[in-house]
N, C-alpha and C positions, 0 to 999 in steps of 0.2 A: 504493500500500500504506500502510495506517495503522503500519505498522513505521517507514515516514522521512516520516514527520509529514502525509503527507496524509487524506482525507476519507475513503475508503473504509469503514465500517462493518464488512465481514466482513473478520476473517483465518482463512486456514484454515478456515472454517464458523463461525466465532465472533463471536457479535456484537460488537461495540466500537465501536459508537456515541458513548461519552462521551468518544473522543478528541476528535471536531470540537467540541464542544459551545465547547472551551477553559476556563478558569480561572475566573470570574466565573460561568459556567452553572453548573459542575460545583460551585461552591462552592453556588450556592444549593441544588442538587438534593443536593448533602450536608446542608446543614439537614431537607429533606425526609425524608431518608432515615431520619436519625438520629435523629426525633423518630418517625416511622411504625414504623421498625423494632423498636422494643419497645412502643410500642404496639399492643393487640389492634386494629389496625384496616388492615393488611394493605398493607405499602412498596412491593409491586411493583406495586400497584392505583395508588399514586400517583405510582410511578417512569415510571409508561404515562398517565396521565391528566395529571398538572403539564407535563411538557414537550408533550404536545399540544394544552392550552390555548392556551400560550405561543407554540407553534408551532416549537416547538424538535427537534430529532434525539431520539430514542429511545436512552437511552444504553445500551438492550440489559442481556439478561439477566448477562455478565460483570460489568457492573459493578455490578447489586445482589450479586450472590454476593460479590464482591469486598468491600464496602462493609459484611461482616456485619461484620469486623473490629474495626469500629468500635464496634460493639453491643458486641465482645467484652469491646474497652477497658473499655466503659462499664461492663459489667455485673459485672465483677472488681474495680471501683474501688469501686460502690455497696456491692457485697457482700463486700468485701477479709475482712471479720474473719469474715465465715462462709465463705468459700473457702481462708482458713489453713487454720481450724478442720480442717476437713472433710481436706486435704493433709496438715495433720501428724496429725493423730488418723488416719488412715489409716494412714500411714504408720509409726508406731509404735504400733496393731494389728499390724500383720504384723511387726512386732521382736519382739512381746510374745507372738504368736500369739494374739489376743484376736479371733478372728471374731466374734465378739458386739457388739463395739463398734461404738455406734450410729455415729459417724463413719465405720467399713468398710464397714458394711452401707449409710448412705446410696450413697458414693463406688460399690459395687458394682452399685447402683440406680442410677446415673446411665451406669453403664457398660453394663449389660442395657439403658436405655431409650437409647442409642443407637445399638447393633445397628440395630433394625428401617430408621430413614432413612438411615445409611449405606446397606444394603445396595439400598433405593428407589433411594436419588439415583444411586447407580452404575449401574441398570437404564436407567433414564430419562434420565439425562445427556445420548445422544447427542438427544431429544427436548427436552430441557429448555436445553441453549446452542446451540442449532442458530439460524441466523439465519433468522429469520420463525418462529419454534419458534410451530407452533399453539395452544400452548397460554399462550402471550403473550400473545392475540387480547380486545380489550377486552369480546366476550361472554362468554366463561368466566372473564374477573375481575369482572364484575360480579354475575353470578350466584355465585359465591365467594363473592363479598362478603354476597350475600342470603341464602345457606346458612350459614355461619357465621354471619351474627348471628343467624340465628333460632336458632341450637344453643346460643351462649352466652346469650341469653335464656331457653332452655330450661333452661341448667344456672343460672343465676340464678334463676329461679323454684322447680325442683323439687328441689332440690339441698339441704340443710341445710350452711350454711356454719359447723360446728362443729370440727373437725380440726385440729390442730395441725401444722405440718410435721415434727414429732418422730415426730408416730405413723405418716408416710408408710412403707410395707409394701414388698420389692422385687414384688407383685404391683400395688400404686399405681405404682410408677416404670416397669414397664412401661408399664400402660395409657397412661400419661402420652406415655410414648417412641411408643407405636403411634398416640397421636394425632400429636404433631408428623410425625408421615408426610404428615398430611395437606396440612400446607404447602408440602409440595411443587408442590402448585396455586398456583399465581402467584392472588392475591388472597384466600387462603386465612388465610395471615399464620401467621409459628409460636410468635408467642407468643398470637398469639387461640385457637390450636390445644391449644396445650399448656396455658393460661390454664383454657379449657371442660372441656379433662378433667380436670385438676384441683379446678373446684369443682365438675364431677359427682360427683367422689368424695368429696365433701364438706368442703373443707378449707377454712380461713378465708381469707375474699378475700385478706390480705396473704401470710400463708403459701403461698397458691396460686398465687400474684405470684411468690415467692421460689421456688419449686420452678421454677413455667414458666421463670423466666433461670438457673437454677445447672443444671438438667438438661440445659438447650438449649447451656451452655459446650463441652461437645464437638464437638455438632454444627455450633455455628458455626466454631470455632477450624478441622474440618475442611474443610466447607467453601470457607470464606473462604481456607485455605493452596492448597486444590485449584484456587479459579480463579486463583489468584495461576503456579503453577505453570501450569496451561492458557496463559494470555495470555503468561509466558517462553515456551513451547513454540511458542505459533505467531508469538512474534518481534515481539513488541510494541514500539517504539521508547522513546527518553528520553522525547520529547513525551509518550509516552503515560500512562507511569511517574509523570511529575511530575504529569501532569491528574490520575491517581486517588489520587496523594498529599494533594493539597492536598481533595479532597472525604475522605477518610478523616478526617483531620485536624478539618477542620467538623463530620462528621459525629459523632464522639468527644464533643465537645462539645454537642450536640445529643441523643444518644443517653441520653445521663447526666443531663440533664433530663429526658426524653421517661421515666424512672426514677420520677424524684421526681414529676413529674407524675402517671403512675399510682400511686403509693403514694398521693398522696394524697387523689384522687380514689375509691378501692377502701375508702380507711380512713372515708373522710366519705362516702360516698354507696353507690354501689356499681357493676356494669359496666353498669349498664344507659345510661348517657350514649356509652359506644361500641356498643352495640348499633344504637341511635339512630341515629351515625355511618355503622355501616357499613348498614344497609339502605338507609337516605336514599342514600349512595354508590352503593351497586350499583342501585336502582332510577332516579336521579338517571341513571347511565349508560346504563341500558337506553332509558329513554327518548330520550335523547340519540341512541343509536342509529337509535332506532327513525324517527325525526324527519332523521336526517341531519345532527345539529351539530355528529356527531364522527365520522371516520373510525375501521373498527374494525382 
């Protein structure tokens, strides 16, 4: 049992793969994680693709759920004075009884646009941490990956990137919410997801930037607490505790670049350098498949 520090990958139907990995693996594949995970180019394509380059264990779908946390860090730290903002201006709207105030009406938008993935990931769950879960399968993340980047080159071409995030509407914050549904597909990515709807509705690549991570903060924070609770429940050991310590950790600090990096890259250029990324990836895979270079 991976509970008292051995190798076994499933507990209780759960994958936990990134016990065996140890400290050193799990650290690099937190770098990984934490630079992919808010970039639009999709962590769990490279949580399945870097360790079987490597030839490394599969650290399983617990430990990217687990591992959003770190995005969470990051993404509250980059955006600390617009996450006040949005808390206490919220919060005294409703002292004031001010529904109007654009700080209630964002926070009420972020809370409509994560209805819809909660209510997914609970459906899907028993599919989605299931150990061999189909939909881990590196044909469906690489075609992910081809779908989505053509969507976000779609929405980077046709899209007018004019919009301010001020003028985002709770009929934008949905859309928004209903796309990150779609990351729920392992290679899908949710902030490539929430990214694309964003500037289809035409909002400026930065501001588009800043809605995809301040809208996704619930989603992840739920998330990342749920597999945290999952892995206590099926009795995860110390060993286990401290391996995904020390990759949250890494990843925190990687995540928070993988920030700055898209900022600056969306403000000087625009997304089409990960569009690039992610086709090359998903077709780069398919081939590989298809060839036999990688196990799927």
């Amino acid at each position: 049992m991976v509970a008292n520090g051995a190798t076994d990958a499933c507990v209780q139907g759960i994958d936990t793969g990134f016990v065996s990995l140890g400290y050193v693996r799990v650290a690099v594949l937190g770098v990984v994680q934490g630079l992919t995970e808010l970039l639009p180019i999709s962590s769990t394509a490279h949580m399945r693709v870097v360790p079987g380059l490597l030839g490394w264990q599969d650290p399983g779908s617990a430990f990217s759920a687990a591992m959003q946390l770190a995005a969470l860090a990051a993404v509250v730290s980059y955006y600390w004075r617009d996450v006040r903002e949005i808390a206490v201006g919220s919060v005294t709207a409703v002292i004031r009884k001010d529904y109007y105030s654009p700080d209630f009406r964002f926070a009420v938008g972020i809370a409509l646009a994560t209805v819809p993935i909660v209510i997914a990931g609970v459906l899907l769950s028993p599919v989605l941490n299931a150990c061999n879960s189909p939909l881990r399968t590196l044909p469906v993340i690489a075609w992910a990956c081809v779908v989505m980047g053509l969507l976000l080159a779609l929405a980077e071409a046709a899209a007018r990137h004019v919009r301010p995030a001020g003028s985002a509407k709770l009929r934008d914050m949905l859309a928004v919410g209903l796309a990150q549904v779609c990351a729920l597909v392992p290679g899908v990515s949710r902030s490539g997801s929430t990214l694309t709807g964003a500037l289809m509705l035409g909002f400026q690549r930065a501001d588009a930037a800043r809605i995809s991570f301040i809208l996704g903060l619930p989603a992840i924070l739920l998330a990342g607490l749920r597999e945290i609770w999952i892995l206590h429940k099926a009795g995860l050991g110390a060993a286990g505790w401290s391996v995904l310590a020390v990759g949250l950790a890494v990843a925190s600090v990687s995540a928070f670049a993988a920030i700055w990096l898209l900022m600056r890259v969306l403000e000087r250029f625009s997304a089409w350098p990960f569009v690039l990324y992610r086709i090359a990836l998903g077709l780069g895979l398919l081939v590989a498949l298809h060839f036999g270079l990688i196990a799927a």
